[in-house]
C-alpha positions, 0 to 999 in steps of 0.5 A: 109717687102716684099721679093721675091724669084726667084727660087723654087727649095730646096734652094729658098724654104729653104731661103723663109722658114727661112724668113717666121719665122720671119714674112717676107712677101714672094713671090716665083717666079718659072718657072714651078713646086716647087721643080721640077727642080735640086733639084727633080732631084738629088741623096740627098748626103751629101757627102763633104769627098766622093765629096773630097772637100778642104780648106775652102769650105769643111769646109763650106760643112761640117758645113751645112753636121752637121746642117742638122739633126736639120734641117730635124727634125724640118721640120718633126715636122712642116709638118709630113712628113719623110724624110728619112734623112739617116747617112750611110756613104758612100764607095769609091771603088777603081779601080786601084793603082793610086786611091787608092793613091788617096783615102789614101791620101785624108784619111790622109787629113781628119784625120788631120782635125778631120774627121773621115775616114778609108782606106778599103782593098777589103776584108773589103768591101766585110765583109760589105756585099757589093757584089763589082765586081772583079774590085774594089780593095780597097776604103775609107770608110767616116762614117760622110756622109751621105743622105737625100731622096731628093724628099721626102724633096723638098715635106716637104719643098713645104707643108711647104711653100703652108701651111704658108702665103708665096705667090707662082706663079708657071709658072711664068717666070721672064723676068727682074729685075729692078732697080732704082738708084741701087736699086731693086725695081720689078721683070717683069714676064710673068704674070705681074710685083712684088715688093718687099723691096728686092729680092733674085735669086735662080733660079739655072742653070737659074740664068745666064739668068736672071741677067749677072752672071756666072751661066750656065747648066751641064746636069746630067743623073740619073736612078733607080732600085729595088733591090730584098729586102730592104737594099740589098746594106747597103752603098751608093757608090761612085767611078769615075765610078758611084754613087749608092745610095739605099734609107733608109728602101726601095729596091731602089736604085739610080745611077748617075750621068752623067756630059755633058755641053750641055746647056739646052738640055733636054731628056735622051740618049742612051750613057748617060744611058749606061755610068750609067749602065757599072759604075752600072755593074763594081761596082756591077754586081750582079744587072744585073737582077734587075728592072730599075724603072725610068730614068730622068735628070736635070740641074746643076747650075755652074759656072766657079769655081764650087764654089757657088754664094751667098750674095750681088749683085750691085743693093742695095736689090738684093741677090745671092743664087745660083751655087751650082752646085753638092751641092744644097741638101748639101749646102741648111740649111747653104744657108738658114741661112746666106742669111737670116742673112744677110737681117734680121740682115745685118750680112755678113759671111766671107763665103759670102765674099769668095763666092761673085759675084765680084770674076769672075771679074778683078777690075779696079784700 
């Protein structure tokens, strides 16, 4: 059976290897580079409790946080690559009272739920060898969180795909998809039409320009740094101010992340990065020295409730795997799984239920 992907980002490469297992015939359809987009540009936090996520898209969050170890080692051992999947756990710093009524709160919530999660006093932090600035009064700490060099892992997952016998068509743009009778039947690009028995949109922020869902672009900024030896910073923090990860057994260390809804304009500013490096300073000003390395940005898809697309659409064949916004690296071993379920064996999750299209529509009596 034929499928094609639109979309080649961590989630179309996840879903397109899936597939490929079981012996179906892909094609991936991606716009510029695999893997370059969202997913090269963001932090690769698995961070559900630090994001403070609720109800039943924590939960869904969580399960795809605890696949992830089985999901980084079988792709190390089908392509050699490490990918430097790192269970530190992540530090919330406080800055005032009110966010440390906040943080203990949200503690209070996630031991009810069996996760683990502990209130820090400012003295805490510091016994962690974190050198905090004199703002930072307290935090959370969430053990269970964790990261993955998102790079390196977009790069296993396109050895992966370029490897296997899955087509890829790299700078290829979809224009349209085309039914008949409601149900799908090719993808017009600029570099010709494909059919498929189905096909999939992963396109992230650009899924909205393709087919009429409520998918649309929130910018992120993002820089990086050397720190003076490896594992200067031994957690990843993450405060309202900015997020600071450093990398397994390396001295950098990645910070982001700004949030501006200014479509798809493209480049770094001024503000931006200055709005990173005054988060930077006021959680660890003893980096003022250091080396920025790189600065860069990307496009996240989200849409109107910040929850994602995922499952069945109106046309027959065609499918949803999209609007991840914050949590496509997190989200793309569960996204994987059920979209693959849900063609291969038509199994359809009571989480593609709650994440269908129809939702951001009133429906009509």
């Amino acid at each position: 059976m034929k499928g094609i992907i639109i979309g080649g980002g961590i989630i179309g490469l996840s879903i397109a290897r899936e597939l490929n297992k079981l012996g179906y015939e892909i094609t991936i359809l991606e716009k510029n580079l695999l893997g370059r987009g969202a997913s090269w540009a963001a932090g690769g936090m698995l961070a559900p409790q630090a994001e403070g996520l609720t109800g039943n898209f924590l939960n869904f969050a969580v399960e795809s946080r605890e696949m992830y170890k089985d999901f980084v080692k079988q792709l190390e051992k089908e392509t050699g690559n490490e990918v430097s999947y790192y269970e530190c756990g992540i530090v919330c710093p406080a800055f005032s009272e009110k966010e440390m009524e906040n943080l203990s709160k949200r503690v209070d919530y996630y031991k009810e739920l069996g996760l683990e999660s502990k209130i820090l006093t400012r003295q805490e932090i510091l016994d962690m060898g974190i050198k905090i600035s004199s703002f930072v009064i307290g935090g959370a700490f969430f053990p269970q969180d964790k990261q993955v060099d998102n790079r390196k892992l977009v790069i296993s997952l396109v050895k992966y795909v370029k490897n296997s016998n899955i087509t890829v068509k790299e700078f290829t743009e979809v224009k349209f998809i085309e039914a008949d009778n409601g149900i799908f039947q090719r993808v017009i690009t600029n570099n010709g039409a494909f059919e498929a028995d189905f096909c999939i949109l992963a396109a992230g922020a650009w899924s909205g320009e393709i087919e009429p869902i409520k998918v649309f672009p929130v910018k992120g900024q993002m820089l990086s740094f050397k720190t003076k030896t490896k594992n200067e910073i031994s957690k990843i923090l993450y405060s309202s101010r900015a997020y600071i990860i450093p990398r397994k057994d390396s001295n950098l260390v990645v910070v982001g992340a700004t949030q501006e809804n200014v479509f798809f304009k493209e480049g770094n500013t001024v503000s931006g990065i200055f709005s990173l490096l005054k988060g930077l300073l006021e959680t660890l000003p003893s980096t003022k020295d250091y080396e920025i390395t790189e600065t860069w940005y990307g496009f996240r898809p989200a849409t109107p409730d910040g929850l994602p697309i995922l499952g069945k659409s109106e046309i027959k064949n065609l499918y949803y795997a999209t609007g991840h916004f914050r949590n496509g690296i997190l989200l793309a071993p569960i996204t994987a799984k059920l979209i693959t379920q849900l063609i291969h064996k038509g199994e359809e999750s009571r989480y593609l239920k709650m994440f269908d299209f129809s939702r951001f529509y009133i429906k009509e009596e």
